[in-house]
TIDOFI-518044 format. One record per residue (C-alpha): residue number from 1; x, y, z; residue in three letters. Coordinates in pm, whole numbers, plus 32768, in hexadecimal, padded with zeros to 4 digits. Example, Ala and Ser with C-alpha at 12.3 -4.5 7.8 and 13.67 -1.06 7.14 Angstrom:
1  84CE  7E3E  830C  Ala
2  8557  7F96  82CA  Ser
This chain:
1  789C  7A1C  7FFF  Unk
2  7969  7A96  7EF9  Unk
3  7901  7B23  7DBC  Unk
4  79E7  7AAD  7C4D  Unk
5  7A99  7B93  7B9A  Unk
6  7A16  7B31  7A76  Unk
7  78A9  7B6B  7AD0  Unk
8  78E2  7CEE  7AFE  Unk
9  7838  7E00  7A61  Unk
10  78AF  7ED7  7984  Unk
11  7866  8005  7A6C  Unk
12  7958  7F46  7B8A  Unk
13  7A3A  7EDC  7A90  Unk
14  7A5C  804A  79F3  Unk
15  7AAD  80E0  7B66  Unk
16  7B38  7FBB  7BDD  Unk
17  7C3C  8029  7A93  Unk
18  7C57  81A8  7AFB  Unk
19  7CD0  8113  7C43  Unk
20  7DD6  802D  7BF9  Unk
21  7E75  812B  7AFD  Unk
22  7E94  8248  7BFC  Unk
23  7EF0  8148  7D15  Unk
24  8029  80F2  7C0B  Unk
25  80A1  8247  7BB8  Unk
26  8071  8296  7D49  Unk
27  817B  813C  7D6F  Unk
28  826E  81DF  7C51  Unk
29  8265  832D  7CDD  Unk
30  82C3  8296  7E34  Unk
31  83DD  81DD  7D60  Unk
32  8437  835F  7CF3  Unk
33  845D  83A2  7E55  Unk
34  8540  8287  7E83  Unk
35  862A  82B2  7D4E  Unk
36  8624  8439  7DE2  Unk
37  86BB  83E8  7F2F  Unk
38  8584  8406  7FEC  Unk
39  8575  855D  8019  Unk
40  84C1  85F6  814C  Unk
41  852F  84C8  820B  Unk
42  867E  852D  819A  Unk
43  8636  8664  827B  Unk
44  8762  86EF  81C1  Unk
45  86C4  86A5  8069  Unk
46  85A7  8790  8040  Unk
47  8551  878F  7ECB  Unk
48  8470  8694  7E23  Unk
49  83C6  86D7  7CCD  Unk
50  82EA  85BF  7C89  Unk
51  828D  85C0  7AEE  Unk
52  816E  84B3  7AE6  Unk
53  819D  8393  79F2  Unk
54  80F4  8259  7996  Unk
55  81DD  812D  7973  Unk
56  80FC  8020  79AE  Unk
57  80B4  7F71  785F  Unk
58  7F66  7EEB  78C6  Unk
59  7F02  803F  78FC  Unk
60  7E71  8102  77C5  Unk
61  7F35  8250  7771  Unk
62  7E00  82E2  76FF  Unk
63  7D5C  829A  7824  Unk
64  7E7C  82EE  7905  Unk
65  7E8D  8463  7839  Unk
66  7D2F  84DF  78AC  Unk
67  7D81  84BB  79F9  Unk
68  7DE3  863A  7A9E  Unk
69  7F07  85D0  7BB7  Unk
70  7EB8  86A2  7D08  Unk
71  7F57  86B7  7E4D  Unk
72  8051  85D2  7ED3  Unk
73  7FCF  8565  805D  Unk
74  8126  8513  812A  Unk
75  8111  8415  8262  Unk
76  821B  843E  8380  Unk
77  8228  8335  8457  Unk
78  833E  82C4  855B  Unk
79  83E4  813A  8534  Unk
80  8533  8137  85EF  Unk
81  85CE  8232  86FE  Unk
82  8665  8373  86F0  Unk
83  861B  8470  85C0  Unk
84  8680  8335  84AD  Unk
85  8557  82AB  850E  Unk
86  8463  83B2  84B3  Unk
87  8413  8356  836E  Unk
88  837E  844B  825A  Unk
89  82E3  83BE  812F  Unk
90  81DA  840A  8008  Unk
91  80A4  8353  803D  Unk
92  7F99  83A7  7F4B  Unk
93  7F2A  849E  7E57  Unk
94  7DDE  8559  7DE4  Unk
95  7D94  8523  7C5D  Unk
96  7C52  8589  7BBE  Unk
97  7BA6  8525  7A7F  Unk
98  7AB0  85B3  7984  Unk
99  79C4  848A  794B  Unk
100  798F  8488  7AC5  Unk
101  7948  860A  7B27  Unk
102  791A  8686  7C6D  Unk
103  7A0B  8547  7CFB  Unk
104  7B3F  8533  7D75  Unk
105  7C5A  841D  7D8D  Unk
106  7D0F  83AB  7E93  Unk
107  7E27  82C0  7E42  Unk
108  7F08  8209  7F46  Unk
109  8048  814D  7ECB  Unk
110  80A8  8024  7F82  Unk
111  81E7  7FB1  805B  Unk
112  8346  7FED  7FA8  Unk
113  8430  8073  80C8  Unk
114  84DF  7F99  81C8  Unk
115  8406  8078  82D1  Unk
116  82F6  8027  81FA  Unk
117  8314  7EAA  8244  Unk
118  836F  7EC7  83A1  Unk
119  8246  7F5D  83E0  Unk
120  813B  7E75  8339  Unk
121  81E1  7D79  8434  Unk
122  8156  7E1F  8572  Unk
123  8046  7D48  85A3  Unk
124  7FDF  7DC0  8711  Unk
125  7E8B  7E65  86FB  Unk
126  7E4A  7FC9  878A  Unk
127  7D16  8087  8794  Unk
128  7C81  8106  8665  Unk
129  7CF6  8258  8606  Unk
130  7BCA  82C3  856E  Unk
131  7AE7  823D  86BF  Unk
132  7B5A  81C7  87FF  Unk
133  7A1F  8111  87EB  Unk
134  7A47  8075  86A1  Unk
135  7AE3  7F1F  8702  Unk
136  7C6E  7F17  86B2  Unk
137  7D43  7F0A  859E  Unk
138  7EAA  7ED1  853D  Unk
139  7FB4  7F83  85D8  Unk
140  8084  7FDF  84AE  Unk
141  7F92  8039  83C7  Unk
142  7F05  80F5  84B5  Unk
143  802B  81CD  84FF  Unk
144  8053  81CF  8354  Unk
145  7EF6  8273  837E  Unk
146  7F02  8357  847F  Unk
147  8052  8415  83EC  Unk
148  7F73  8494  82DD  Unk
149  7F04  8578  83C5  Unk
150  7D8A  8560  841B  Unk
151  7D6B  86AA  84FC  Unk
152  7D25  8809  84CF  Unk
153  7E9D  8846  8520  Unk
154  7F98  878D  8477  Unk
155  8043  86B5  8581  Unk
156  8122  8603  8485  Unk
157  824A  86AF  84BE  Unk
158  82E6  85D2  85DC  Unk
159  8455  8611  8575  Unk
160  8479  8669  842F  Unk
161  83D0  8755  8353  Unk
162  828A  86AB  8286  Unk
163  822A  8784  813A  Unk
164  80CB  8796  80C2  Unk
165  7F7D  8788  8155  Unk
166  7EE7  869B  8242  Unk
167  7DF5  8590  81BE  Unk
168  7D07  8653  8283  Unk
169  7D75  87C3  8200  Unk
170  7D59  8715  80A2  Unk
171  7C28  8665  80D2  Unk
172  7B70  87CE  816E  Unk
173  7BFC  8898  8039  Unk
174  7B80  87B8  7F30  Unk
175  7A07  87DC  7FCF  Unk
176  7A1D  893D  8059  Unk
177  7AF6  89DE  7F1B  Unk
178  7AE5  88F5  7DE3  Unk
179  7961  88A0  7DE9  Unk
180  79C6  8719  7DFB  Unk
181  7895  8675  7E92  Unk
182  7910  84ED  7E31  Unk
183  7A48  842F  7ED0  Unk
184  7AC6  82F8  7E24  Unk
185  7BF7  8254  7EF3  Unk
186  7CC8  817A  7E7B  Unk
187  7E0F  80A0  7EFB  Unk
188  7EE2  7F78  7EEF  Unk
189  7F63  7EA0  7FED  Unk
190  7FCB  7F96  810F  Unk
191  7F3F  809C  803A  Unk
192  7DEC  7FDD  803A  Unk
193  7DE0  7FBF  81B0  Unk
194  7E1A  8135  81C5  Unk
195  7D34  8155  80D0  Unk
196  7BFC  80A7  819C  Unk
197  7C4E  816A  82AA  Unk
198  7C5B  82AF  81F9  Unk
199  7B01  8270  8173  Unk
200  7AB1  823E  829A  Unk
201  7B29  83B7  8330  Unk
202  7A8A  8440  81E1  Unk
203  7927  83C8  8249  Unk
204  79A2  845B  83A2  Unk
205  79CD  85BC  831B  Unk
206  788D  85B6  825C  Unk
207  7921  8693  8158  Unk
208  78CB  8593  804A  Unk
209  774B  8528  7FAC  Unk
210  77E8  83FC  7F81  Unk
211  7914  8327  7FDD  Unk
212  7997  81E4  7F13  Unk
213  7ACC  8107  7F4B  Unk
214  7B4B  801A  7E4E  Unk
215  7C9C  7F81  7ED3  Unk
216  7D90  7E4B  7E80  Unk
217  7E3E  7D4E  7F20  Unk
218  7D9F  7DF4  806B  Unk
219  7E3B  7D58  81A5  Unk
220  7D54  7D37  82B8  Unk
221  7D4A  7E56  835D  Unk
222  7C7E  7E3C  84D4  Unk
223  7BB9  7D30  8591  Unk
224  7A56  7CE2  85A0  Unk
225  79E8  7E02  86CE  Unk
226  7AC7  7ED0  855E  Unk
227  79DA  7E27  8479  Unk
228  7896  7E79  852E  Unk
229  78FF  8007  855A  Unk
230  7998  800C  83D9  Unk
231  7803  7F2D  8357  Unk
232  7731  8024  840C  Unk
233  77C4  819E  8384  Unk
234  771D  821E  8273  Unk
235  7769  8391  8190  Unk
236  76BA  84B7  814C  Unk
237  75C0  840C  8090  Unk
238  7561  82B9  8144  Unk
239  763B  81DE  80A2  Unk
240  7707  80E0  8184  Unk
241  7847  8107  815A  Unk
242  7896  7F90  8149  Unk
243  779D  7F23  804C  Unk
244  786E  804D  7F4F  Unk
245  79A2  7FA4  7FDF  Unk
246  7A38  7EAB  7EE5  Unk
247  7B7C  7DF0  7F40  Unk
248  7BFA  7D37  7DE1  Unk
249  7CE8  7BF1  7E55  Unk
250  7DCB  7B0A  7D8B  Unk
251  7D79  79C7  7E1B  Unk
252  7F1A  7976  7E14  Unk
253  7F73  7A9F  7ECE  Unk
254  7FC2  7A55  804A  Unk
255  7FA2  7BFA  809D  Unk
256  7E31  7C02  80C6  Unk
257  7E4B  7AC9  81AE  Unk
258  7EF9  7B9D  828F  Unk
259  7F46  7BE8  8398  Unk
260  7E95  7AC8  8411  Unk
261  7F67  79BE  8360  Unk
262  80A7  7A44  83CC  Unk
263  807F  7AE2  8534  Unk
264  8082  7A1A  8688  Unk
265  7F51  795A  86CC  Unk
266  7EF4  7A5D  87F4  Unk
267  7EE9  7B75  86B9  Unk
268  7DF3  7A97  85C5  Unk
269  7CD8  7B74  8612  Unk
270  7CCA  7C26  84A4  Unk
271  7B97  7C19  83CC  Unk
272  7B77  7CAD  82A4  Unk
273  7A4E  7DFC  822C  Unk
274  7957  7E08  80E5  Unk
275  793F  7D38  7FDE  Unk
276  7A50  7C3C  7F5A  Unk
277  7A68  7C0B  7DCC  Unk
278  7B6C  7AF5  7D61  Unk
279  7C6D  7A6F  7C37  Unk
280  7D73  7984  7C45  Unk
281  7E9E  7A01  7BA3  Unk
282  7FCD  78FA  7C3A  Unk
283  8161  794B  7BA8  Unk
284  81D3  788A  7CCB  Unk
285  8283  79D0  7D1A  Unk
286  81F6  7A6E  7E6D  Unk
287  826F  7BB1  7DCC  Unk
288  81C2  7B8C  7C89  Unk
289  8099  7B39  7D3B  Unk
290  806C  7C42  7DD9  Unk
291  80E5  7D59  7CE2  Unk
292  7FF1  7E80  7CA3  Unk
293  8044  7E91  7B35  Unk
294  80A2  7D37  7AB1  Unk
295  7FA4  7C7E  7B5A  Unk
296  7E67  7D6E  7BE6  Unk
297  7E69  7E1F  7ACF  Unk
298  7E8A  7D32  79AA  Unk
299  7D78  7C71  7A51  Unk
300  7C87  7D83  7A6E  Unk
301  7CCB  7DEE  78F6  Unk
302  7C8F  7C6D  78B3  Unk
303  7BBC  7BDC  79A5  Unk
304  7B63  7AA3  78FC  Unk
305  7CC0  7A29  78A8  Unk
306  7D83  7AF2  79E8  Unk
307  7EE8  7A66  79BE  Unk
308  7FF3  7B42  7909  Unk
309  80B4  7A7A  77F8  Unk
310  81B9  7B7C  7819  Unk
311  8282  7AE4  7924  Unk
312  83A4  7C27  78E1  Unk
313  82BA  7CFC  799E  Unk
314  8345  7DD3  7A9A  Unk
315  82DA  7EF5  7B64  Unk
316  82FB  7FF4  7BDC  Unk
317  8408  8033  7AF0  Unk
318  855B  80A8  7AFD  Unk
319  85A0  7FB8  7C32  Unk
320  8706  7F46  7CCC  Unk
321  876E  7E0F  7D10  Unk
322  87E4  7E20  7E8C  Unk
323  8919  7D23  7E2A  Unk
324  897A  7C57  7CDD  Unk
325  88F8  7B36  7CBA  Unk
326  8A22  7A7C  7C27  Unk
327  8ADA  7AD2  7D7C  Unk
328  8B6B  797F  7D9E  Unk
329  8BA0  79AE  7F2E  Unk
330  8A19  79A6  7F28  Unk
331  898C  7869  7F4D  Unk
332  8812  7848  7EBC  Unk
333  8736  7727  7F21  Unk
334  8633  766D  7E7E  Unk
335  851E  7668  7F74  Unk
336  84BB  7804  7F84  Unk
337  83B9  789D  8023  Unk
338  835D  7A11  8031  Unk
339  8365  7AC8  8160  Unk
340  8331  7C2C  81EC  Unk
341  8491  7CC2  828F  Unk
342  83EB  7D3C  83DE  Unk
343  8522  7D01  84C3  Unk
344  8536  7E75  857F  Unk
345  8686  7EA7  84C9  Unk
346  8608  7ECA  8369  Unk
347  86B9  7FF7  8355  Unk
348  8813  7F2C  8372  Unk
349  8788  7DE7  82B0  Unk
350  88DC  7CDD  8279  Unk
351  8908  7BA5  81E1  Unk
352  8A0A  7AAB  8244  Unk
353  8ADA  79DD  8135  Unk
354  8B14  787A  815C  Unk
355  8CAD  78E5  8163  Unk
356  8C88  79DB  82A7  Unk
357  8BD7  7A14  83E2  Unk
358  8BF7  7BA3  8397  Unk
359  8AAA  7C46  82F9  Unk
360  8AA5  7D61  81FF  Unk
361  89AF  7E4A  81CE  Unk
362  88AB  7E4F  80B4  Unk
363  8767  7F30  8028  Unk
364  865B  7EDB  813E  Unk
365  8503  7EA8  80B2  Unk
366  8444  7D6A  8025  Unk
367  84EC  7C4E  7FAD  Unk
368  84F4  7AEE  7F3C  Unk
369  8561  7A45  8060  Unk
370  8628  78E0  808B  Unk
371  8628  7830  81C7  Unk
372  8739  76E9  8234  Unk
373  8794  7651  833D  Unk
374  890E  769D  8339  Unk
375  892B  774B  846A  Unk
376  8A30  781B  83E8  Unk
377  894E  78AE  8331  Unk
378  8882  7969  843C  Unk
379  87FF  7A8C  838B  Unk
380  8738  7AAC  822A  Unk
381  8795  7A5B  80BB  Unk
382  8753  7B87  7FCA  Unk
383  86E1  7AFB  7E64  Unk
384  8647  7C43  7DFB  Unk
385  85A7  7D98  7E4F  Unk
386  83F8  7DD3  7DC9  Unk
């Protein structure tokens, strides 16, 4: 049964807070990475200095400027053939805090490359990574996961170089070198399915006291045989991991319905870990819905009135629209819905103009998507990049 929003604590609320901030200036510091060229999966493009900022307004800069901004945790994971479809990407980061000594942060931004996409679409379940006796869980978060690198040796590099530390390199150092005895993680959307299951590995390593997750818009992320393996582990200190596991869900966001609501009815075998807390925050925008900063974290800064008046809200910033939308050869319908790209070309996404059976390429990644029934127009409509 899920818990209100509005009925927090100010303890959850504060963390809950912490989380959300770090979670947005992880999702604009992958948006760095974009506007950079992607370097390291540019294998050619080597260089990325990241310079940590908070651009979310429903974050506060005083809170945001206690924060000290740690490591950077890379994932390397393959979607497509040949050496294009290694991908390379920034994942998370490390940030500490002085009101909470002794703990770490773990913060996991969510989907915003084409790859990205294609990958929460892989609804086929393989074994858990973390047990192959801990039910099953989705098979592109999973592979999200595992390119953090969760061994000894860092087995990330599968054809292209991967800077940085492993999650587990990362996770041993802060326990065996900084003195951190407390692990807070934190995600949203693919980020917060990567996030349960990296909670999960930290109770694993038992280099923590204690291990909590906080996460938003969380997908689900195995099935029930999942849900039985991720209810019974516990840290250092007792705790179960998935009563200290808080998922917070906008009632008018489709994400944390799925996979179940969108994959083939042999795939609906999803169920979702810890404790549920609820607000209903609906712009009739699937994008808006979902957003980290105008919608997850204006609610939890006002959880008794959750919806943001400022409809201009838009993050990350510094975002590119992948065509003009006064392109009169693109023809916009009423009727929209919003939909994942998970075709296995994402890399090459096209749209089709009513005036010519010949696509042209635009940005992959998430977008507003129009369906008709002109058959002409066989492949998707692009209203806008998130």
């Amino acid at each position: 049964m899920a818990e209100q929003l509005s009925d927090q604590t100010q303890d959850y609320l504060g963390i809950a807070r912490k989380c959300i901030l770090l979670v947005d200036v992880c999702s604009q510091m992958s948006r760095d990475w974009i506007n950079a060229d992607k370097p390291y999966d540019d294998p050619k493009n080597l260089d990325f200095k990241w310079i940590p900022a908070n651009l979310c307004d429903s974050d506060p800069d005083s809170e945001y400027k206690k924060f000290v901004f740690r490591d950077i945790i890379w994932t390397s994971f393959r979607y497509g053939l040949f050496i294009t479809g290694v991908k390379v990407e920034p994942a998370a980061f490390i940030a500490t805090h002085p009101d909470h000594p002794d703990t770490a942060f773990l913060a996991f931004r969510g989907s915003q490359t084409g790859a990205d996409f294609g990958i929460d679409g892989q609804y086929d379940t393989v074994p858990n990574p973390l047990d192959a006796k801990g039910g099953l869980t989705e098979k592109g978060f999973s592979k999200y996961f595992s390119g953090l690198g969760l061994n000894e040796t860092d087995d990330r590099n599968i054809g292209k170089k991967v800077p940085g530390f492993t999650l587990y390199e990362t996770l041993k150092k802060l326990a065996r070198k900084q003195g951190i005895r407390h692990l807070v993680v934190s995600g949203h959307s693919l980020g917060s399915t990567t996030a349960t299951m990296s909670g999960a590995f930290a109770v694993q390593t038992q280099f923590f006291k204690t291990v909590k997750t906080y996460v938003s818009a969380s997908p689900q992320v195995g099935n029930a045989d999942f849900k039985t393996w991720y209810h019974s582990l516990t840290d250092v200190d007792g705790n179960l991991l998935h009563e200290n596991t808080v998922r917070l869900v906008n009632t008018a966001d489709g994400v944390p319905s799925t996979p179940n609501s969108v994959a083939p009815k042999p795939n609906q075998v999803y169920e979702h870990v810890g404790k549920q807390v609820d607000f209903t925050a609906d712009y009739s925008d699937g994008g808006k819905n979902h957003n980290p900063c105008c919608t997850y974290s204006y609610a939890l800064h006002n959880p008794t009135d959750p919806v943001n008046p400022d409809l201009t809200c838009d993050f990350p910033q510094n975002q590119v629209d992948a065509i003009d939308p006064n392109d009169p050869d693109i023809t916009y319908m009423e009727d929209e819905t919003q939909d994942l790209i998970t075709a296995e070309t994402i890399e090459t996404c096209h749209i089709v103009t009513e005036d010519s059976i010949e696509p042209f390429p635009v940005d992959p990644g998430r977008y507003e998507v129009v369906h008709t029934d002109n058959p002409r127009k066989t492949r998707i409509f692009v209203l806008r990049t998130y």
